[in-house]
C-alpha positions as a Markdown table, in Angstrom:
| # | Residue | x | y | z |
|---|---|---|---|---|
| 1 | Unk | -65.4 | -59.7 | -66.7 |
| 2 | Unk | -67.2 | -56.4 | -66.9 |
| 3 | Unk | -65.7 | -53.3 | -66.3 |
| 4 | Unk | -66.6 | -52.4 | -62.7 |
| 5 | Unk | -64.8 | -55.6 | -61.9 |
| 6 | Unk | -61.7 | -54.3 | -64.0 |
| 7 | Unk | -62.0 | -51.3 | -62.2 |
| 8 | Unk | -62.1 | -52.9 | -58.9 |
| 9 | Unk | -59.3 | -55.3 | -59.5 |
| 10 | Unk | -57.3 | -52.0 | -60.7 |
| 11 | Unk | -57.9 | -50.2 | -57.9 |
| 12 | Unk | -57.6 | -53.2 | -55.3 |
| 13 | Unk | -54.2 | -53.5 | -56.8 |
| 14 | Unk | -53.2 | -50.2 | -56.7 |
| 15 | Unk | -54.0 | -50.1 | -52.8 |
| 16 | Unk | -51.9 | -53.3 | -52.1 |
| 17 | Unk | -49.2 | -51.8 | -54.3 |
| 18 | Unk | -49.1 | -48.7 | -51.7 |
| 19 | Unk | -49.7 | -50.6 | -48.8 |
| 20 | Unk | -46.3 | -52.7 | -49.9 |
| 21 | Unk | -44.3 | -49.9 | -50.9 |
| 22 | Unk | -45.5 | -48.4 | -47.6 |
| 23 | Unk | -44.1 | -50.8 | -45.6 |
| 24 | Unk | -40.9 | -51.3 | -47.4 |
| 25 | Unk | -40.3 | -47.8 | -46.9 |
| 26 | Unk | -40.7 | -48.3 | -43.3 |
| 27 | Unk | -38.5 | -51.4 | -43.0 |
| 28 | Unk | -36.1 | -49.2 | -44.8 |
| 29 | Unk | -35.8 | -46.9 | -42.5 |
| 30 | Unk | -35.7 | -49.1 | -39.2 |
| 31 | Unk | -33.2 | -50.9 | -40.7 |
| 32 | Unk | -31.3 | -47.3 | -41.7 |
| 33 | Unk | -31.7 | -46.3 | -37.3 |
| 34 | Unk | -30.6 | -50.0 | -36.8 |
| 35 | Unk | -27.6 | -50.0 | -38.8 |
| 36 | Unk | -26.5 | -46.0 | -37.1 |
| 37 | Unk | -27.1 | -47.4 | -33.5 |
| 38 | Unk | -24.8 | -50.4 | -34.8 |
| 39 | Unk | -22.1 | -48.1 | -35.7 |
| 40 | Unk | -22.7 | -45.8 | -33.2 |
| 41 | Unk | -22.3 | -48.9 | -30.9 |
| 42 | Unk | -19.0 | -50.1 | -32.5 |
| 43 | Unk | -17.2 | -46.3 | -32.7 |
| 44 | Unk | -17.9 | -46.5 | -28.9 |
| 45 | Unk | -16.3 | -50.3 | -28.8 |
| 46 | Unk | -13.4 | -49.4 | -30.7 |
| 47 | Unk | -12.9 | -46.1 | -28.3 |
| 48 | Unk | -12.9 | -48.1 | -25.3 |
| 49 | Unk | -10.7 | -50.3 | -26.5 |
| 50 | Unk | -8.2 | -47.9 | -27.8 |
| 51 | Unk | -8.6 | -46.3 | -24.5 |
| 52 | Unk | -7.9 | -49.1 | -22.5 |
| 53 | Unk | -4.8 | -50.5 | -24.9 |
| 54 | Unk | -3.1 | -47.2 | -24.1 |
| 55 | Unk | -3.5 | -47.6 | -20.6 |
| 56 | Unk | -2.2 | -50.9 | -20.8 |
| 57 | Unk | 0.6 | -49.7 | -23.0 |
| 58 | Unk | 1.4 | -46.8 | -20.0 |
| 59 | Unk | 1.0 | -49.7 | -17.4 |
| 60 | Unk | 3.8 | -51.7 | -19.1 |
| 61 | Unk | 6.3 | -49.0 | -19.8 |
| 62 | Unk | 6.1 | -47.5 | -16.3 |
| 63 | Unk | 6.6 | -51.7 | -15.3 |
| 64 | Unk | 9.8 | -51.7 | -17.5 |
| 65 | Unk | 11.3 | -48.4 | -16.2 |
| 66 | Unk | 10.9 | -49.6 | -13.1 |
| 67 | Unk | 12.3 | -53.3 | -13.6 |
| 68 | Unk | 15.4 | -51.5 | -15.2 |
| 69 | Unk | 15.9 | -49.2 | -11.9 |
| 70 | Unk | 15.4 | -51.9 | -9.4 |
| 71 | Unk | 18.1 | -54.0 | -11.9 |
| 72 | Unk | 20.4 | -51.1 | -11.7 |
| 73 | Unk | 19.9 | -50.6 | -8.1 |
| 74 | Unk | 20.5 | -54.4 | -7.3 |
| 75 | Unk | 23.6 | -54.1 | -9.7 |
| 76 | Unk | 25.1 | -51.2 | -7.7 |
| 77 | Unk | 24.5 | -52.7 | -4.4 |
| 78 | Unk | 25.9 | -55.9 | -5.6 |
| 79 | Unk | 29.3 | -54.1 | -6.7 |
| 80 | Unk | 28.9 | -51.6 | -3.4 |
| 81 | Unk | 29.1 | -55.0 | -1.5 |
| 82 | Unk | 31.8 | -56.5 | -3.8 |
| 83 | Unk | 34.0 | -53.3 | -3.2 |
| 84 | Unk | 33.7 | -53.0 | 0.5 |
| 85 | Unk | 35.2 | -56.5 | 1.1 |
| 86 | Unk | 38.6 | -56.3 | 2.7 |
């Protein structure tokens, strides 16, 4: 081989070489801005779902208190009626 082929080779390389690094530089960073939006995306997930478990949580208490008043109530009424009886 003579040396402008060398040469050319070389070069030919060189530009493949960039081309390459190039592009994994660019999947690089679209994978970077996919992997952000992922967690981005899961934060927002995980807020929601905290948000709605505390509601839910609120829902059932408020359920309880007012199962235990409506027992108390039913208990007072039932001794109310108990005691009236002549």
């Amino acid at each position: 081989m003579n040396k402008r082929a060398v040469w050319i080779l070389l070069l030919l390389t060189a530009l493949v070489a960039g081309v390459l690094m190039y592009m994994q530089h660019t999947v690089h960073t679209a994978l970077g801005t996919l992997n952000n939006a992922v967690d981005s995306s899961n934060h927002s997930i995980d807020s929601a779902n905290r948000h709605t478990l505390d509601s839910l949580n609120r829902a059932h208490d408020d359920i309880e208190m007012k199962r235990t008043e409506l027992q108390q109530r039913m208990e007072n009424d039932r001794k109310d009626t108990v005691n009236k009886k002549p």
